[in-house]
N, C-alpha and C positions, 0 to 999 in steps of 0.2 A: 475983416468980417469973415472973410475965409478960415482963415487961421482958426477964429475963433471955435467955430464950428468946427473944422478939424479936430482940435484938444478935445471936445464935447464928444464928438465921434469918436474919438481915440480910448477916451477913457471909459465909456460905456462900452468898449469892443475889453478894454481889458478886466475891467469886470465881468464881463461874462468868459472871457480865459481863466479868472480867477476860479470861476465857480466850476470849470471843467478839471479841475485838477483831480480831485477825487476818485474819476472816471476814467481821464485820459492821459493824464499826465501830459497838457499839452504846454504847461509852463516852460518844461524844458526840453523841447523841439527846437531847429533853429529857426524853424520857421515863425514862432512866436520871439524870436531874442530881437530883434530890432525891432518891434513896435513897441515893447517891456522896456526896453533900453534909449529910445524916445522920450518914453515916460519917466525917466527914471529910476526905475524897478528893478532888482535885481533879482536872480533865480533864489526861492526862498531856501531851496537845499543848502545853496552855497554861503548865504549870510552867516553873520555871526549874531550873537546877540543883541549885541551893540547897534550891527548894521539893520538888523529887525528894528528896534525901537527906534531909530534916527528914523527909520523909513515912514513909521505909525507916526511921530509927531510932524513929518514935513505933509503928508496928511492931511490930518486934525487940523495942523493953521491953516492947511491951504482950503479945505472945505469949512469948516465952523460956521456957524451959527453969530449973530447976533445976541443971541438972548441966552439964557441959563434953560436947562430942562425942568421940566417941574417937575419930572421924575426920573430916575435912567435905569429901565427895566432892561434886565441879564439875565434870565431865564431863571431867576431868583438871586442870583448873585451879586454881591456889590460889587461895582466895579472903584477902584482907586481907596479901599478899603480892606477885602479878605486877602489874603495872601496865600504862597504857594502851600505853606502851610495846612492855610485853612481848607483848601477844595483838594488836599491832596486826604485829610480827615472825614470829609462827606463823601470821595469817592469809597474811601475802605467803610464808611459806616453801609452803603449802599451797594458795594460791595460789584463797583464798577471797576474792570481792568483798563491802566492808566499807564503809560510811559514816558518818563520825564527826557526831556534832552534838551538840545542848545543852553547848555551852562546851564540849566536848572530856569532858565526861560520859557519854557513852553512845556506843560503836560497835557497831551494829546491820548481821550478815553475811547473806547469803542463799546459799540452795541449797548445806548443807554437808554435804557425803558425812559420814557416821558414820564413815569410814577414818581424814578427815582428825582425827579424837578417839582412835583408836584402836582402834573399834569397827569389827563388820561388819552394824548395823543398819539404817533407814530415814532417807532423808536429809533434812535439818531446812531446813524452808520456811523460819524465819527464827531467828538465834539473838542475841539482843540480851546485851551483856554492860554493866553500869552502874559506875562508877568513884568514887569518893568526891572531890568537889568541889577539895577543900585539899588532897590528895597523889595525887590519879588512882590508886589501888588499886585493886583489884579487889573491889569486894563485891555482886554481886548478877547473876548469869546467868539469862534465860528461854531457851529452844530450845520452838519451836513445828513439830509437824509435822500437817497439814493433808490433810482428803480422804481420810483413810482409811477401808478397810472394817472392820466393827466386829473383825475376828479378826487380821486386822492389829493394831488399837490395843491389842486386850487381850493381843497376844504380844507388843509393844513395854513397852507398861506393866509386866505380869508379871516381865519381863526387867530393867526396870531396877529396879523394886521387889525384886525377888531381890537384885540387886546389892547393894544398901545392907542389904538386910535382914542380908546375911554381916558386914557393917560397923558397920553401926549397935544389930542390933537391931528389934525387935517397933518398930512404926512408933507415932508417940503415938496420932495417930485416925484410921480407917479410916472412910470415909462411900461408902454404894452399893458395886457389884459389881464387880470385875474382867474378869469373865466375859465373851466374847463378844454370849451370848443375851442378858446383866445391857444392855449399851451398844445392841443393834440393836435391845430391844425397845420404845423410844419416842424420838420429838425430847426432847431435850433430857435422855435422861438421863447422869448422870454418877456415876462414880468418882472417886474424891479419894483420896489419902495423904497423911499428913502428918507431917513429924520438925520436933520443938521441945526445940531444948539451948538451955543459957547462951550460946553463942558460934555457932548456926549454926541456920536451918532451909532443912527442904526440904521442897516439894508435888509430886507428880505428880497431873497432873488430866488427864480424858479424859470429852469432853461430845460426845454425838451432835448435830451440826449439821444441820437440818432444811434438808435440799437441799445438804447440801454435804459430808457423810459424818465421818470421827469429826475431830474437831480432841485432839491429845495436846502437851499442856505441863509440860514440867519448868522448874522454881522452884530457885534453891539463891541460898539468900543470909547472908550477914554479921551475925550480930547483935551481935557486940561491938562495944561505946562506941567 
């Protein structure tokens, strides 16, 4: 029972490491390498393609869903569908600056208005979009938005949790507050959402950054074989 609880604790401590990278680069401290390396995580700098996508489907099985999504909303994008190709085409049509690396695995955008998505939201300090190794699909988008004040991030977050909620459904787990006062009243606190189907999960996380104001991360990824 212990145990159990520990991995729960553990993996909700690395997700919110996750969501500090942006900011602090705390992935690659050593002070995060042994709880990373518990978990089985490797420092993403040092991966390779290969080691990125093995890392995404051990994942996908291990969290999944039961049942099929009825939708799998990407922020317009289809996931296990468009390819590098194709979002390397909407960045230049929209006229977003893009840098491709890890073998042509990952094209990582900055400074992308929410227009160019279709939205009229806050614009995404960074949006990394990751590619499956052997056919460059599309299976797994971050968007990070940075600096914000906490009534900002809980009307960003609220907003896009809305969204999926019309789509999806009651979220599988909710962790922490929504709320403005829930994010402003300490460092480091955080809200989490989370959808877990057979074929797709998504997170929204919003962690108050001690001296650097709220950081908001949307998650949508791939989880079919």
């Amino acid at each position: 029972m212990k145990r159990a609880r520990w991995i729960r604790a553990a993996v909700y401590v690395a997700s919110v490491l996750a969501a500090l990278t942006l900011v602090t680069g705390l992935m690659h401290t050593k002070a995060a390498r042994p709880l990373l390396a518990r978990l089985g995580v490797k420092c993403p700098v040092q991966g390779s393609a290969a080691d990125v996508e093995a890392a995404r489907m051990r994942s996908a099985r291990a969290e999944r869903g039961a049942e099929a999504a009825a939708s799998r909303p990407a922020l317009g994008f289809a996931l296990d569908t468009m390819t590098l190709v194709d979002v390397k085409a909407w960045a230049d049509k929209k006229q977003i600056s893009c840098e491709e690396s890890r073998q042509s695995s990952l094209l990582r955008c900055k400074d992308v208005p929410e227009a160019a998505l279709g939205g009229a939201g806050l614009t995404i300090a960074k949006l990394d979009f990751g590619f499956a190794p052997s056919t460059k699909h599309l299976v797994n988008i971050s968007a990070w938005r940075s600096g914000l004040s906490s009534a900002a991030a809980a009307n960003q977050m609220n907003a896009v949790v809305a969204s999926m909620q019309e789509q999806l459904g009651a979220p599988t787990t909710e962790k922490g507050d929504r709320s403005a006062a829930y994010l402003a009243s300490a460092p480091m606190s955080t809200a989490v959402v989370e959808y877990r189907f057979a074929d797709y999960s998504a997170d929204v996380t919003a962690t108050n950054i001690p001296g650097a104001g709220l950081l908001l991360r949307e998650h949508y990824m791939s989880a079919r074989d």
